[in-house]
C-alpha positions in Angstrom: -80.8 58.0 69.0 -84.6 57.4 68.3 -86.1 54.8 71.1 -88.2 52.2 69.4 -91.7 51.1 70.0 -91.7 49.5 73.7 -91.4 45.5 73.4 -89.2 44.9 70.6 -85.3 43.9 71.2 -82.8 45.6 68.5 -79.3 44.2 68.6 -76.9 45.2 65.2 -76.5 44.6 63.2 -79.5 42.5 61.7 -81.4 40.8 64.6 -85.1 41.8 66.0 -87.3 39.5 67.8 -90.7 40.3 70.4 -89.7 40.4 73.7 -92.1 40.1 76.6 -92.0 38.3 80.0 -92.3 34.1 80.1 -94.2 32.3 82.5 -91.7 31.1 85.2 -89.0 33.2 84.4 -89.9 35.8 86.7 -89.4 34.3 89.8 -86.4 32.8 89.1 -85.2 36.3 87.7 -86.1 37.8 91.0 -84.3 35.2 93.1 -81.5 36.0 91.1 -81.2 39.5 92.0 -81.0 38.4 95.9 -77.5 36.9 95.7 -76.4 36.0 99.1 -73.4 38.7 99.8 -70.0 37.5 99.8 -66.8 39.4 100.8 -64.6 39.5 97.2 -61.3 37.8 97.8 -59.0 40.3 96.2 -55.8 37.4 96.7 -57.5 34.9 94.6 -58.9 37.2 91.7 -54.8 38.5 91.6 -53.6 35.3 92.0 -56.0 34.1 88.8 -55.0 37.4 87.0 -51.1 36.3 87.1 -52.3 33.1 85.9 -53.4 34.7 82.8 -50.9 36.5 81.8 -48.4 33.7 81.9 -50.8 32.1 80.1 -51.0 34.3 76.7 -47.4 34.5 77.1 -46.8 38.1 79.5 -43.9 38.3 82.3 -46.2 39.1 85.2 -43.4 40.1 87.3 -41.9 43.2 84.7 -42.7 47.0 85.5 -45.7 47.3 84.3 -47.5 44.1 84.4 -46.3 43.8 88.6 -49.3 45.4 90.0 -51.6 44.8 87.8 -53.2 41.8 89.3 -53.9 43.7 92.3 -55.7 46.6 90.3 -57.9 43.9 88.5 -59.2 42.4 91.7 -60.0 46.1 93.2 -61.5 46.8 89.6 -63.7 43.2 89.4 -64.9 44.0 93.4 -65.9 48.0 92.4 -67.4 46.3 89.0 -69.1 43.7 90.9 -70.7 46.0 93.7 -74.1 44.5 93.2 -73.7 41.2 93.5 -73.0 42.9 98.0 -76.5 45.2 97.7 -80.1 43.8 97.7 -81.6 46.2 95.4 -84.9 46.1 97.8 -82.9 48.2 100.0 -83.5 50.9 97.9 -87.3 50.6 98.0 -88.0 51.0 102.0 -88.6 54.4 101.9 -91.6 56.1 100.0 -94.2 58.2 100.2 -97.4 58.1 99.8 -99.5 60.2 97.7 -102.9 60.7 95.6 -100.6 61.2 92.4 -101.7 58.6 90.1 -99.7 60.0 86.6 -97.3 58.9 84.7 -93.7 59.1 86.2 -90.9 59.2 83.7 -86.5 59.1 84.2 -84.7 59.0 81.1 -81.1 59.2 80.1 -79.6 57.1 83.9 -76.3 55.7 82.8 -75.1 52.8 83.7 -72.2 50.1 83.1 -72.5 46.4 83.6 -70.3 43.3 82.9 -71.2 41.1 80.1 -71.1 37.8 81.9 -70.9 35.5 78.7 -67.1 37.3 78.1 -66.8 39.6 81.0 -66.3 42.5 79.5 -68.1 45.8 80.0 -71.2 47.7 78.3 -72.8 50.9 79.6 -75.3 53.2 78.6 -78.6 54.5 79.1 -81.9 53.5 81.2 -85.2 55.5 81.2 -87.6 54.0 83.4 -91.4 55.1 83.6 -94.2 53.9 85.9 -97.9 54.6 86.9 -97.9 54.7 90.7 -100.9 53.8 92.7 -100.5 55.7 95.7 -96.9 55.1 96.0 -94.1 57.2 94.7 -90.3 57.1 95.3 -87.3 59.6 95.5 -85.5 59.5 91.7 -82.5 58.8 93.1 -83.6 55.6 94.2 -84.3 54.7 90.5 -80.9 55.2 89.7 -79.5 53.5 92.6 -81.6 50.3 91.7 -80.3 50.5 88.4 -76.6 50.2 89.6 -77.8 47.6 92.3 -78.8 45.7 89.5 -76.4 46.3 86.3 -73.1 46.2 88.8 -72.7 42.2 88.5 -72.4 40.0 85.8 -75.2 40.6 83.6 -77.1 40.1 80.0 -79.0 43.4 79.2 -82.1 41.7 79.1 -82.1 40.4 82.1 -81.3 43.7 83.5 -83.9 44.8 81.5 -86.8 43.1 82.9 -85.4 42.4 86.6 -85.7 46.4 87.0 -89.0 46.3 85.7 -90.1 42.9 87.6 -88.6 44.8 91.1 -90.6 48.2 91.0 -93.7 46.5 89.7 -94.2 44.5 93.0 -92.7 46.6 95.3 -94.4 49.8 94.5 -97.5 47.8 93.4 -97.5 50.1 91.2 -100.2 50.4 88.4 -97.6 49.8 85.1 -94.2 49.7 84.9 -92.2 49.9 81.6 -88.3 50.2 81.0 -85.8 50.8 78.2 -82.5 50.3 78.5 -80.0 50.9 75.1 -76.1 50.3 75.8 -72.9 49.5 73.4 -71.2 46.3 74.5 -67.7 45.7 74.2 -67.9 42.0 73.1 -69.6 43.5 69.6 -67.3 46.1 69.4 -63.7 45.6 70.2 -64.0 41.2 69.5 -66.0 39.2 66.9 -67.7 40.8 64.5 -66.3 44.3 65.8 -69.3 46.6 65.1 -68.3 50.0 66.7 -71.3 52.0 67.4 -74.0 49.5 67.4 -76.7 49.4 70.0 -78.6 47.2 71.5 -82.2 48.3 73.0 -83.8 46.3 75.4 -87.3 46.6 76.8 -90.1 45.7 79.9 -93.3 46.5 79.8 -95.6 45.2 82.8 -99.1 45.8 83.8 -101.1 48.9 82.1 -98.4 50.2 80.4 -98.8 47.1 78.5 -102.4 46.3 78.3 -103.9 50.2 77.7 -102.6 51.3 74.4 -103.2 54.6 75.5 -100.9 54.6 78.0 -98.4 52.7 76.2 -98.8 55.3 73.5 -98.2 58.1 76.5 -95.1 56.2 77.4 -93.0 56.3 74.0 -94.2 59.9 73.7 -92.5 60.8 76.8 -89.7 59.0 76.1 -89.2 60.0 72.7 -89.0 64.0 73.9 -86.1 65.7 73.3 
């Protein structure tokens, strides 16, 4: 589907606002993304699970139901991966060089946990940045992208912590990022809207101030 102009929000099926970064919100988004790790206790998530299915009325203990708390506490602990990875990791190798261009990854998928109903939403990412002397290996994009979406998470705050991380650890000249995913808490509860997207974006230093490069960046992004 077509990408929208960088900086606007779209979620279906009739919502639109501006989105751009507050003043104080960064900081606090950044400490956010350094969790302390914990070990996930797999005993307590299954014993919780059985809880719940007693509670909406299930026999916990029948064939299929018996190990299913158990696969749910293996399932939240792969799901939840992030919360046990500082996504700075992922920055401590680079190289330098003189290439000061426009560097553009499109189409990463990714799935995250919706943490206002804890269920899932995946898509795309396409990140794009304007080094200034320093350049990273692709896979490193990707990898802070599941550092970052494999927690409980709100796309926009995905969104901009991605951006927020590679614009002052690369010190990089501009950093934008658009991220578009379906989420299961539109589609299969509530209003249940199959098919609808949401499109998220952050744009920081030039690739927000120069409309040139800005212009550069939704170009590149919108090639097929």
């Amino acid at each position: 589907m077509p990408i929208p102009d960088a900086g606007i929000v779209l979620r279906a099926p009739e919502r639109a606002f501006r989105k751009g970064p507050v003043a104080g919100d960064r900081e606090a988004r950044m400490k956010e993304s350094k969790l302390p790790a914990r070990d996930v206790d797999h005993a307590r998530i299954a014993a919780a699970v059985r809880e719940i299915l007693l509670a909406v009325g299930e026999d916990p203990d029948r064939e299929g139901l018996r190990e299913t708390p158990q696969r749910v506490a293996r399932m939240y602990a792969e799901m939840f991966a992030g919360l046990r990875i500082d996504p700075k990791d992922h920055l401590k190798t680079f190289f330098r060089e003189k290439y000061d261009e426009m560097v553009v990854l499109r189409d990463v998928s990714f799935y995250s946990m919706c943490e206002h109903h804890l269920l899932p939403f995946e898509g795309r990412a396409h990140i794009a940045y304007l080094p200034d002397g320093k350049v990273i290996g692709l896979s490193k994009l990707a990898r802070i992208v599941d550092a970052f979406a494999q927690r409980p998470q709100v796309q926009e705050r995905l969104t901009t912590q991605i951006a927020d991380l590679l614009m002052s650890e690369l010190n990089a000249k501009g950093v934008a990022v658009v991220m578009e995913a379906e989420h299961s808490c539109m589609t299969c509860r509530g209003v249940k809207k199959p098919g609808s997207v949401m499109i998220t974006s952050a744009i920081r230093g030039e690739c927000c101030t120069s409309p040139a490069t800005r212009a550069e960046i939704m170009s590149l992004l919108h090639k097929s």
